[in-house]
N, C-alpha and C positions, 0 to 999 in steps of 0.2 A: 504494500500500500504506500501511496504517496504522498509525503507530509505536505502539509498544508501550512502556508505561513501565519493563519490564524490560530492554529494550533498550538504550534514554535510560538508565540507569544505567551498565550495561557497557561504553557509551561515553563518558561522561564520568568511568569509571576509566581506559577505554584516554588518554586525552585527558592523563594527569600519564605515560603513557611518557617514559621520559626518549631510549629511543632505537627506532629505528623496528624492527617485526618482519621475518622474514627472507624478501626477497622472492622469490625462487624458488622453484617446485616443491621441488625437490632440498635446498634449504638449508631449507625449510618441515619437511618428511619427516625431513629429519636430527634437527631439533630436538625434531620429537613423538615419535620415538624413543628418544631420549636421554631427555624428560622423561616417558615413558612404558615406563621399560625392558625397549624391544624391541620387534620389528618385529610383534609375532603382537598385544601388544597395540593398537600403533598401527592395525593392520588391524581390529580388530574397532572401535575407537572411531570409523575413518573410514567402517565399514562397505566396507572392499575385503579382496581376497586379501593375506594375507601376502604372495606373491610380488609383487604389482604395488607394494607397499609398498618391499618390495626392489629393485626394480626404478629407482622414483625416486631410493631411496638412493644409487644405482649409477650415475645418470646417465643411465639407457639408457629411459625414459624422463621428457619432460620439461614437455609441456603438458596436464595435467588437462581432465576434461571440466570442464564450467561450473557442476553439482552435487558434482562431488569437489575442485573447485579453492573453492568457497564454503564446504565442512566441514572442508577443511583448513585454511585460513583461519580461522572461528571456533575450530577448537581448538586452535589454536597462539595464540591471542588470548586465550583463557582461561585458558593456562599463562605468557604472556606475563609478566617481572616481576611476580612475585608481591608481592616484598617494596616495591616502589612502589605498585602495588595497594592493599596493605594501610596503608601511609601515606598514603594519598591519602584512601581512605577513612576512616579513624581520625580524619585533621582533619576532615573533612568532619561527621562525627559528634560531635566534641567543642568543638569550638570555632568553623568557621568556615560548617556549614551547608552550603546550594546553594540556587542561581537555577532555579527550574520555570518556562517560557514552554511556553504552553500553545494551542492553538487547539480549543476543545471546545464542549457544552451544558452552562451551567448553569441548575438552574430551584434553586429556595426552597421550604421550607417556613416559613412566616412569619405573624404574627397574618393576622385579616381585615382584608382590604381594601386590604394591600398587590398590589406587582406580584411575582406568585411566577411568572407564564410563565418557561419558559426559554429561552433563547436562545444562539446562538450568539458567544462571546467570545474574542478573545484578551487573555491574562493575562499577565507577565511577573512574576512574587514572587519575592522571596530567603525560603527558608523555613529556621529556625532549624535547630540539631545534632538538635535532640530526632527533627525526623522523617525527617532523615538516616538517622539512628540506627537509626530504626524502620523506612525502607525497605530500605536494605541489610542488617540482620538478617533481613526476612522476604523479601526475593529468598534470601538463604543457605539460608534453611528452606524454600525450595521454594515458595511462595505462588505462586499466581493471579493472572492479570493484573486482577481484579474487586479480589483484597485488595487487591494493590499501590494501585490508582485510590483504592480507599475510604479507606487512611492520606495518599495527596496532597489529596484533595479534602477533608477532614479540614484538614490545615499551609492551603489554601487560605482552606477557609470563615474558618480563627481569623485567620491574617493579612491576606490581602485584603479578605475580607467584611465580618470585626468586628474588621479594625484593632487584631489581637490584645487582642482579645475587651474593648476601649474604649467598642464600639458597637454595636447589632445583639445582643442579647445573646439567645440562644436559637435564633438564625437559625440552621436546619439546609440544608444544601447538597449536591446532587445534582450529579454529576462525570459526566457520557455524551457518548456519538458523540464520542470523542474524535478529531480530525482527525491533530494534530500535537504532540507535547510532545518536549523538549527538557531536560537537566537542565545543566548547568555549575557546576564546584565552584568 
């Protein structure tokens, strides 16, 4: 399967947890309840019965199938530490950025006679707050995994390509088939 850069975000917020989510069924359930107050809505977010939601609460059941047991998991991960989240993100945004390692195609738009083919690269960039900034604002506003790509490939082209923008001055940069990306704050 191929990772999705909104992914690679969500995970290198979970990555500043300062303490691990709650590993059980039953202590999973409690906690989307509580931060979801109430069983009817925790049922509709997991897409089950209120009562089988109940259920877990209760103990009386305890091992999820492998589709309920993965969406309880991401939702109890996205309510996870908010307010770490949110600091983690903020430096990442204002001051200290994130490292993009990437395994993808890049090809060029570039004068003639250059090599614009593209090819398959691995990258590894620390890209500045600015596009931090700009990716986790438009993961929050709901974008596309095409927008997302098009503002990394963007922080790419200026800092890898043109050496924040030293070199290469014009060179526009195509980000596809991406295999593998990775973010780390």
């Amino acid at each position: 399967m191929v990772d999705s850069l909104g992914d690679s975000l969500d995970r290198a917020l979970e990555g500043a947890f300062t303490r691990r989510i709650p590993q059980s069924a039953q202590a999973q359930m409690k906690y989307l309840v509580k931060q979801l107050k109430g069983t009817k809505a925790a049922a509709q977010a997991l897409g089950v019965s209120q009562r089988t939601v109940e259920r877990y609460v209760a103990g009386k059941l305890k091992r999820p199938r492998r589709d309920l047991r993965a969406r309880l998991e991401r939702e109890v991960k996205a309510r996870w530490q908010p307010q770490v989240r949110a600091k983690a993100r903020k430096k990442a945004a204002s001051t200290d950025g994130f490292v993009v390692s990437t395994r993808a195609r890049f090809g060029f738009t570039a004068a003639p006679g250059t090599t614009d083919d593209a090819r398959v690269r691995d990258i590894t960039q620390a890209l500045p707050p600015a596009y931090a900034d700009r990716l986790f604002t438009a993961r929050e506003q709901g974008a596309n995994e095409q927008q997302l790509q098009r503002i990394a490939a963007e922080g790419l082209a200026q800092m890898y390509f043109r050496a924040n923008n030293t070199r290469a001055d014009g060179l526009g940069v195509e980000f596809t088939d991406v295999e593998r990306i990775d973010i780390e704050l």
